[in-house]
N, C-alpha and C positions, 0 to 999 in steps of 0.2 A: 573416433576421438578427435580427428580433426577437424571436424564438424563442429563439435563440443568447445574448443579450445577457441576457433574461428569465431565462434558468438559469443563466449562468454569475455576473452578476452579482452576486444577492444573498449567494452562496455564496461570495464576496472579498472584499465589503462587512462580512462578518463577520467574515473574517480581519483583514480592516483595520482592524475594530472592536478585536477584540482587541488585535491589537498594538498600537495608539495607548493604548489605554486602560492597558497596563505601560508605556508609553511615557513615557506622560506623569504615572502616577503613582495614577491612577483606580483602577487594580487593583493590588494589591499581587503583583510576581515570583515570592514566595516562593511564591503560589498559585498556580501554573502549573503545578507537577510535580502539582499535588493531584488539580488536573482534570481533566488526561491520564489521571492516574492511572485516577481515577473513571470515563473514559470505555472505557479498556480493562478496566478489572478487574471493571466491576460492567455500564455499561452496552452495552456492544458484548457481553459474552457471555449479557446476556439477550436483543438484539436479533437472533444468530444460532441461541440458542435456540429462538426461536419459528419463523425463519425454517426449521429444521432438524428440527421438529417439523410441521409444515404439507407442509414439501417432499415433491411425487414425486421421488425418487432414480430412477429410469426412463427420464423426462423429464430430468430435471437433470444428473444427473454421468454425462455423455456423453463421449467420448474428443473429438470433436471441438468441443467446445466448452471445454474444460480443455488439449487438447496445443497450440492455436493460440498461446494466451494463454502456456504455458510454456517451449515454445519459442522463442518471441520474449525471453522472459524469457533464457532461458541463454544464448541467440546473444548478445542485447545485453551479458550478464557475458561473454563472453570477447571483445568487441569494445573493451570496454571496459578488460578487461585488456591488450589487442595493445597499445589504443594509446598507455597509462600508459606499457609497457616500450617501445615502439618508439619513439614521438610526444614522449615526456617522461624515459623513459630512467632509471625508477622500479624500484626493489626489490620483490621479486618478495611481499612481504608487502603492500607499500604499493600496487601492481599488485594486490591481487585487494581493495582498499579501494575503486577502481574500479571494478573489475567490478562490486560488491555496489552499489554507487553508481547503478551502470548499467542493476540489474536488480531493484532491490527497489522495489516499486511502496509508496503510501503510498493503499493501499485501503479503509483504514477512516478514516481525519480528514478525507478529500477523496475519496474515490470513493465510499462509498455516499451521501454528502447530493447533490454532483451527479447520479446516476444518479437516484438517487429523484425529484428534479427535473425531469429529463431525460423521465425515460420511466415514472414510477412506482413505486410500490411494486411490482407485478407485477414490473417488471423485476430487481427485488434478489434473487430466487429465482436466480437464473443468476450473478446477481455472488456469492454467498455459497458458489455451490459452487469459484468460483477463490480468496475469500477464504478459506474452512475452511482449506483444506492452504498458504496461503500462506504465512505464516510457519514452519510447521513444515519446509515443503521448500527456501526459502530460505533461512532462517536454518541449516540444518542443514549444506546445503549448500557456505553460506559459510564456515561453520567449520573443517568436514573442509578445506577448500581453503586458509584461514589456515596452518593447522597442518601443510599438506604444504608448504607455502610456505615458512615464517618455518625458519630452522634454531635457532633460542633455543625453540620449542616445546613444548609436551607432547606425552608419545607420543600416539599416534592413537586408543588404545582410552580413553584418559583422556578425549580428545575427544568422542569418541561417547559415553561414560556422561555428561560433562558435556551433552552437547547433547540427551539423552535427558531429562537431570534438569529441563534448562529448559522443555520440551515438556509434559512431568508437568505441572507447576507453573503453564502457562502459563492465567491465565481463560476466556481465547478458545476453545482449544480446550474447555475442562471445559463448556461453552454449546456448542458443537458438539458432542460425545460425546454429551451429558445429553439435546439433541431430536434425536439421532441412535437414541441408545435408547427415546424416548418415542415415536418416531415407529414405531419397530422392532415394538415391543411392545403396542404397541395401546394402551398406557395414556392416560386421559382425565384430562386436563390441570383440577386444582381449581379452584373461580372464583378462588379469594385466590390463587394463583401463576400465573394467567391475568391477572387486573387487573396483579399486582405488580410482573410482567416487561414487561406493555404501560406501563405508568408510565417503569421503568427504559428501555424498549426511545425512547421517545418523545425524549428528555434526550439521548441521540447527536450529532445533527446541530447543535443551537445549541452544545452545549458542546465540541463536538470544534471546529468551527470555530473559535469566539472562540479555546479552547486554544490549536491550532495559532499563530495568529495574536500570542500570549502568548508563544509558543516560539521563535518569530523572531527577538524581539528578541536572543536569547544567540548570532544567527550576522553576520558582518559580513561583506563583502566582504578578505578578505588573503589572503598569497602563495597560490601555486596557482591561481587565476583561471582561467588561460588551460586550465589541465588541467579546468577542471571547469564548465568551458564548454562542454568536447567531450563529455564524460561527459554533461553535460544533455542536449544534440541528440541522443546515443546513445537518452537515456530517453526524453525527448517525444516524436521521429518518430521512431527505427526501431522501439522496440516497437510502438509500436500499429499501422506500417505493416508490418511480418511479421504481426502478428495478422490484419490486415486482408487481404494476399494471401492467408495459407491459408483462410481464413474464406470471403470471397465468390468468389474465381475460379475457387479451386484445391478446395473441399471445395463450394462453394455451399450453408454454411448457411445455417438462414431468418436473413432480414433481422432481424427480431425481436430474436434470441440474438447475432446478430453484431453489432450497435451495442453491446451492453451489455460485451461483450468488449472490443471494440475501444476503447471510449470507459476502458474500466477500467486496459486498458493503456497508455493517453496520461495515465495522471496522475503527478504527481511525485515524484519520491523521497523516500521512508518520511524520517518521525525517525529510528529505528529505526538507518538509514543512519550515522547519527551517532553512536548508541549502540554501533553493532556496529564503529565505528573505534577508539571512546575505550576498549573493552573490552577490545581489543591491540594500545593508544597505535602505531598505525599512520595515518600520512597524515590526523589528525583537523582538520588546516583546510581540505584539498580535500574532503572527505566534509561538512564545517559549508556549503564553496560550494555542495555540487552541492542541497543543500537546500534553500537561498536561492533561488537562482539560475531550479531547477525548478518553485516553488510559483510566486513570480512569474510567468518566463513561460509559466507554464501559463496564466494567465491567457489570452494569445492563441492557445498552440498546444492546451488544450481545447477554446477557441472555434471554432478550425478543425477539428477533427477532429467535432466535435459538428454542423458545419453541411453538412460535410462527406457524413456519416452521415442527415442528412435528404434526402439528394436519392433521387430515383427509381434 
C-alpha cells in the first residue's frame, strides 16, 4: 500500500495544488486555458513524438492490447447511454452526453504522469499506442452518434467533414504522424530537435497536473448529481474491469502490457468530456459532474485498481 500511496499521491497533491492556488487567488483563472493549452498543443505532441519515433510498432500496436482497452471503452458508452434514457429517462442527444461521459478516458492530464510513476517510462510505449487513436476514435465517434441523435442536426456528411477537419488540425495527432513518419523512414532525429522536444516532452506531467487541478475550479457540484454518479462508477470500475477480463483470463496477456492498459482505463473522465457537451449545449452540468466527481474519486478507485494490479 505504500507503493499505492507513493504514486497515487503526489499526482493529487498537485491537482490540489493547482486548484487551491485559482482558488485562492495565487494563480490567476484566466491562465488556466493557457496551460492546457500549452500542454496539449505543444507539450504532449512533442512528448508522443518522441515516444512514436523510438516505438516498435511490432511489439506495440497489437490487437490485443488496443481492442481490450476499446472495447471496454464503447460497452461503457452504451452502458452509459441505456442508463441516461432508462435510469434518468434523458433525450436521446442528452443520452449519448453520457455515454461520451462514460467512455472518454482523460489519458493525457492524469494517465501518463500516473503510469510513468507507476511503472515507468518504459511502460508509456504501450499507453501511447491507446492514447494516439484516442481521441481521433472517440471523439469521432461521439460525433457521428450526436448527430444521428439530435433531430435539430447537421446532415451526416457535414459531420464527418467537420470531424475530419478537427483531426487535421488536432497537435496530438501532428506528434503522432511526425514520429510515426521518423520512425518509418529511418530518419535521424538532429540534436537541436532531440534536446528541443526532450525540454518540451519533460514540462507534461507538472503542468498538466497543476492545469487540471486549475480546471476544476469552473465545475461545482448542481442538478444531475445523481445521473452522473452512475456515469462515474460506469468509468472508474467497469472500464478498467472489461479491460481487465479480456486482458488476463480471457487473452492472458503479459502481466507487463496488461497493468498499463488496465490502469489507463481506470482513470477519469477527459475535460474534453465537457467540451464535447458545451459544443452541442447538450446535458453540459451532468458531463461538468461526471468530471468532478471522476477525478476526485479516482483518487481511491486508482488506488485500488493500482494495488490491485501489483498482486501475484
Amino acid at each position: 500500500m505504500l507503493f499505492v500511496f507513493g504514486v497515487i499521491a503526489p499526482v493529487f497533491i498537485l491537482v490540489a495544488l493547482g486548484y487551491s492556488a485559482v482558488r485562492f487567488g495565487l494563480y490567476p483563472k484566466a491562465g488556466v486555458g493557457g496551460l492546457i493549452a500549452f500542454v496539449n498543443n505543444f507539450a504532449t505532441p512533442c512528448l508522443l513524438f518522441r515516444a512514436m519515433y523510438e516505438v516498435d510498432f511490432t511489439e506495440t500496436f497489437r490487437a490485443s492490447t488496443l481492442l481490450p482497452f476499446y472495447i471496454g471503452a464503447f460497452a461503457c458508452g452504451a452502458l452509459g447511454i441505456v442508463a441516461a434514457r432508462t435510469l434518468f429517462h434523458r433525450r436521446p442527444g442528452e443520452s449519448i452526453v453520457s455515454g461520451f461521459s462514460a467512455y472518454f478516458s482523460n489519458t493525457v492530464l492524469v494517465g501518463i504522469p500516473i503510469i510513468e510513476r507507476a511503472y515507468g517510462g518504459a511502460a508509456l510505449t504501450t499507453a501511447f499506442a491507446i492514447i494516439s487513436i484516442h481521441a481521433a476514435v472517440l471523439f469521432t465517434t461521439g460525433m457521428i452518434a450526436m448527430e444521428l441523435a439530435r433531430r435539430d442536426g447537421a446532415p451526416l456528411g457535414a459531420t464527418l467533414l467537420r470531424a475530419v477537419r478537427s483531426l487535421v488540425s488536432n497537435p496530438i495527432l501532428w506528434g503522432v504522424f511526425l514520429g510515426v513518419l521518423g520512425n518509418l523512414s529511418g530518419f535521424e532525429m538532429p540534436k537541436l530537435v532531440d534536446d528541443t522536444t526532450a525540454l518540451l516532452a519533460i514540462a507534461v506531467v507538472p503542468a498538466a497536473l497543476f492545469g487540471l487541478g486549475g480546471a476544476l475550479t469552473d465545475y461545482k457540484i448542481v442538478e444531475n448529481w445523481q445521473e452522473a454518479v452512475v456515469v462515474s462508477a460506469i468509468k472508474l470500475i467497469v472500464h478498467p474491469a472489461i479491460a481487465f477480463v479480456l486482458m488476463v483470463p480471457i487473452l492472458g496477456v503479459p502481466h507487463d502490457i496488461a497493468k498499463v492498459v488496465v490502469l489507463l482505463a481506470a482513470m477519469p473522465a477527459g475535460i474534453n468530456t465537457y467540451i464535447f457537451a458545451t459544443y452541442y449545449n447538450r446535458h453540459t452540468g451532468m458531463a461538468a459532474n461526471s468530471v468532478l466527481i471522476t477525478t476526485v474519486a479516482g483518487f481511491l478507485t486508482i488506488s485500488f485498481w493500482l494495488w490491485l494490479l501489483t498482486l501475484p
